[in-house]
N, C-alpha and C positions, 0 to 999 in steps of 0.2 A: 435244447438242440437235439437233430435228432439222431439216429446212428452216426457216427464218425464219417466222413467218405476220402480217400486220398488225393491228395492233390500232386501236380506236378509244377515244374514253374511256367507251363503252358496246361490250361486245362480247358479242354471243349463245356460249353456251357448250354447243356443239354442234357435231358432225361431227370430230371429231378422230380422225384417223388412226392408223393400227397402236401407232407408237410415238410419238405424243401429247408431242412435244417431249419426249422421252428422252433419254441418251448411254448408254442398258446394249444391250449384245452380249447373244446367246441364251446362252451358255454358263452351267453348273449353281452356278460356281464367279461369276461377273462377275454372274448376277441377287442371290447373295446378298448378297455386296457391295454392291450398286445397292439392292436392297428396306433396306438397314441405314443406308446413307448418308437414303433417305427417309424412314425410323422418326427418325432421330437430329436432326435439324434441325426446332426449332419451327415453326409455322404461325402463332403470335400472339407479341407484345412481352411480355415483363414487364411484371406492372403493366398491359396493355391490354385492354379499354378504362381509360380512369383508375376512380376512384368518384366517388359525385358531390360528395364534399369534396374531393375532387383537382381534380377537373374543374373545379369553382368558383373553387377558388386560383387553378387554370392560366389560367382566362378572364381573370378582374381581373389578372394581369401581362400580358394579351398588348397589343401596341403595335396601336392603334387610329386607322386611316387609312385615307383616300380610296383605292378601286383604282386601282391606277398602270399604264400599259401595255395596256391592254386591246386598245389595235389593233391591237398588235405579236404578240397569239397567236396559235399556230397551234401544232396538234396533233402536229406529227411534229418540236417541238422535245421533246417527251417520250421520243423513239424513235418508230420506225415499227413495232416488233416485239417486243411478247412476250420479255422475259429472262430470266433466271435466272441470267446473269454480274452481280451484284449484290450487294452484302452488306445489303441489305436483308432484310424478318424472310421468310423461306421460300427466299430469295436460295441457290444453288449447293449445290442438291441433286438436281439432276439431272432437275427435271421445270419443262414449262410453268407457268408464272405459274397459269393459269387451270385446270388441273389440283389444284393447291394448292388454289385456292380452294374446288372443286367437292368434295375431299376434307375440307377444314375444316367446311365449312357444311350439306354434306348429310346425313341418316340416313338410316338400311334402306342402310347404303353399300354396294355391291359393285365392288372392287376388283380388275383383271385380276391372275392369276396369274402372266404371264410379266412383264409389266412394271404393279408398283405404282405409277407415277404414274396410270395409265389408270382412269379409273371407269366400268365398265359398266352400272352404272344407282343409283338412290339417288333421296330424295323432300327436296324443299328446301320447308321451312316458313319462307315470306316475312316478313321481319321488318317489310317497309314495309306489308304487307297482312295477314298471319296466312293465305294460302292455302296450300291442300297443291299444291305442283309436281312434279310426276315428272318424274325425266332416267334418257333411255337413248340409251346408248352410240348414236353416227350414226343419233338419230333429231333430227329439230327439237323444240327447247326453246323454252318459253316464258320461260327461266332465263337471266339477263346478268349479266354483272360491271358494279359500280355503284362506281366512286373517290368516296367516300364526301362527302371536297370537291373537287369535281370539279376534272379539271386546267386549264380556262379559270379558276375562280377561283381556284386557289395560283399560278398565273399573276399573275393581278392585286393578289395579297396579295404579292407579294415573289417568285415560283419564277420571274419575270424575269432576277433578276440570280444564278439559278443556273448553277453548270457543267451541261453536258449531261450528264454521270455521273451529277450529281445528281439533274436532274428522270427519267433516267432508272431509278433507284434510286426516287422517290417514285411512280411512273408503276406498278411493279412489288412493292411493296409492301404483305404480307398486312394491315398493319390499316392503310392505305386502302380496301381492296379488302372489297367485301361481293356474296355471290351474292343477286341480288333480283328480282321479278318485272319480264318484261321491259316489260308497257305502262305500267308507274306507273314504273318506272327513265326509260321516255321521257319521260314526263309531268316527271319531275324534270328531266331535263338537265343542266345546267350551272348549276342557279341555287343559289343561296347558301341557307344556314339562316332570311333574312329572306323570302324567297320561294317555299322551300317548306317544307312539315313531313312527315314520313311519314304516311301517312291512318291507320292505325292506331295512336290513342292512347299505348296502352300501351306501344311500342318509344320512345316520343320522348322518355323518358329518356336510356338507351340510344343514342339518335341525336346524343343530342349531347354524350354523354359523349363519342362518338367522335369527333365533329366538333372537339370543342374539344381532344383529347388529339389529333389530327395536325395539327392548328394549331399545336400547343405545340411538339409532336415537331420539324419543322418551321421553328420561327421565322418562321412564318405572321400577318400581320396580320389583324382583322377592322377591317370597318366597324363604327358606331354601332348603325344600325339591326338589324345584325348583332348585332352581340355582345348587345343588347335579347331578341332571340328566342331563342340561346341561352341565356342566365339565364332565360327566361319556359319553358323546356322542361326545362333542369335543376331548377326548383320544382317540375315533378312529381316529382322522384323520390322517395321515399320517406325518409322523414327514420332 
């Protein structure tokens, strides 16, 4: 991998360097190797997102409590950096966290030929909005990685009395992680499934199938009012 670079729990995904948090040498023999190790390591969980009779189950088992610790967060107990020493899902294949993601979520993808982690451009259809995004390779994106429950609320739901391994495995972890447009990702923040919904109807099945399967995943508490608005968004889904 390659220098260190900081992350936040919104990070614009754009401007990434030659070898784009890599560990492959130039040689004919070490990129095939490096392009097979990338092929061979999933991007998503088994089973994730759940369905939404999964997701359902999942929610009515999950333990339902007041957030606990909220003063005590602070963003760089997740890590300060961007990993891929992780056994989480996209975890130790040799490319950026955010690489991954940009390769999972984009189409029209164009992937460098020396080094396959790198995407040279590709168009991301917002799940929170349904806009067409273009990304190209070091230009400015309108395109950010969104922790789907943000890490100030798995904080408050229990990623307190995580190991640092851990929160840094959940920090880095592809079905956390969704590429979304960057002014409605801000508009989101940090807030919980009671506070916000995706403005595009039609994903907010989907939004919380995810929300509720890295709760589960997890050992993640909700709130009340919480867990309310994801059952009111799992009823869209289509029976």
């Amino acid at each position: 991998m390659g220098p260190p670079r900081p992350f936040a729990v919104v990070l614009v995904l754009a401007l990434a360097g030659p070898a784009a948090g890599c560990h492959h040498d130039g040689t004919p023999t070490a990129r095939a190797s490096a392009a097979a190790l990338v092929a061979q390591v999933p991007l998503a969980g088994p089973g994730f997102p759940p369905d939404a009779a999964t997701a359902k189950a999942r929610l009515a088992a999950l333990k339902v409590e007041r957030g606990r610790n909220w003063q005590t967060y602070e963003r760089e107990k997740f890590g300060r950096y961007w990993s891929d020493a992780t056994d989480a899902v996209g975890g130790r294949n040799g490319c950026d966290t955010r690489d991954d993601v940009l390769r999972r979520d984009l189409t029209e993808l164009r992937e460098g030929d020396r080094n396959r982690c790198v995407v040279l451009s590709g168009v991301l259809l917002d799940p929170y909005t349904g806009k067409r995004l273009p990304y190209t390779y070091r230009r400015a994106s309108q395109i950010q990685t969104d922790h789907v429950v943000a890490l100030g609320a798995a904080w408050r739901a229990g990623a307190y009395a995580w190991t640092p391994q851990r929160r840094l495995e959940y920090a880095n972890d592809l079905d956390v992680l969704l590429a979304v447009d960057k002014r409605t990702n801000q508009d989101k923040g940090s807030r919980t499934a009671d506070k916000w919904r995706p403005p595009r109807r039609a994903f907010r099945c989907e939004y919380a199938r995810r929300y509720t399967g890295i709760k589960a995943k997890y050992g993640l508490s909700v709130t009340e009012p919480e867990k309310r608005a994801l059952q009111e968004m799992l009823a869209l889904c289509p029976q």
